[in-house]
C-alpha positions as CSV (number, residue, x, y, z in Angstrom):
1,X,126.8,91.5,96.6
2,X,124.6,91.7,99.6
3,X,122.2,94.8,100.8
4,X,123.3,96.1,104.0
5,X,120.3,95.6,106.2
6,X,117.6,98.4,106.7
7,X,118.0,100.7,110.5
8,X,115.8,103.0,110.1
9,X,113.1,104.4,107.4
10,X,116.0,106.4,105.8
11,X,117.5,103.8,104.8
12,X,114.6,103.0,102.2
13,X,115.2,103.6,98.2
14,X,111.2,104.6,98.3
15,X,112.1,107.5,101.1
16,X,115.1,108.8,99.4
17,X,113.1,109.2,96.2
18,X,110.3,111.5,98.2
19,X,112.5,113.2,100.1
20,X,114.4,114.1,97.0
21,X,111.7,115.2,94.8
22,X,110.3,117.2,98.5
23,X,113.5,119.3,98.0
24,X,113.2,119.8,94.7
25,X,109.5,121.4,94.8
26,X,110.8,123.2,98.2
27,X,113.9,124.4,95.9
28,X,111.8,125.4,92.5
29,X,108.8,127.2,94.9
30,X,111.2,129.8,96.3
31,X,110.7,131.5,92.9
32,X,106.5,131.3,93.2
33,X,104.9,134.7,95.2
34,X,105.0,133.4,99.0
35,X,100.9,133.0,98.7
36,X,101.3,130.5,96.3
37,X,104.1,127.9,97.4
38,X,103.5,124.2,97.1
39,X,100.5,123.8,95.3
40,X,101.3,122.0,91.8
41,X,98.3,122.0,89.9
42,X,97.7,125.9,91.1
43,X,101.2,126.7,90.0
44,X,101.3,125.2,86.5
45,X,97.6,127.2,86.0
46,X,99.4,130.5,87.6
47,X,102.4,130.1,85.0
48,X,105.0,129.7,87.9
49,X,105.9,126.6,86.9
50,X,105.9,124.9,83.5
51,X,104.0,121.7,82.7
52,X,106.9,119.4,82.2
53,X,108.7,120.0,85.2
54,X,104.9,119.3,87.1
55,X,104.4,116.0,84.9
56,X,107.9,115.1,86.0
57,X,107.4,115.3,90.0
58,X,104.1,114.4,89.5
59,X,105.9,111.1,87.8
60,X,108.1,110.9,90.6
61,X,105.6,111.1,93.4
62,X,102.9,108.4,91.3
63,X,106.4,106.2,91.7
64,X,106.7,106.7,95.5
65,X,102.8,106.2,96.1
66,X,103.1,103.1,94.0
67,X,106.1,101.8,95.9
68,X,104.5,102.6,99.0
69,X,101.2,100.3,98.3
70,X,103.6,97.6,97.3
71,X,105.2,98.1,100.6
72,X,101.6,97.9,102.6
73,X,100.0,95.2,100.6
74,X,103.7,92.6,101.3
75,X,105.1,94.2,104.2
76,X,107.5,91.0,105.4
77,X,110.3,91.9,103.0
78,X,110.7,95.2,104.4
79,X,110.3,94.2,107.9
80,X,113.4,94.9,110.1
81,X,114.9,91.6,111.3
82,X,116.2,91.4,115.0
């Protein structure tokens, strides 16, 4: 069974796992005081988040970067074809 071919960045596994793991920070730091959104590291040291759920999107993201530099270091496979 073939891929259907990639339009657009959206279309890439590697994007739909960041933007994923995006919304889930973006859903869990609506609970954090509005001084302290985003941050990770500062959150897991503040107590508004707990260490697992960090290691876990920490996990995620090392798997996006590392995805990414396969992407940059052989870009022809995920060059769009016209």
């Amino acid at each position: 069974m073939e891929k259907e071919p990639i339009k657009s960045h959206e279309d890439l596994e590697v994007y739909k796992m960041a933007f994923d793991v995006a919304m889930k920070i973006f859903e869990l730091s609506k609970k954090f005081p509005v001084e302290e959104r985003s941050w990770l590291k500062f959150a897991v040291k503040c107590g508004y988040l707990d260490v697992d759920t960090a290691r876990e999107l920490y996990g995620v993201y090392n798997r996006v970067l590392g995805i990414l530099v396969t992407i940059i270091n052989n870009p022809s496979p995920w060059l769009i074809k016209r």
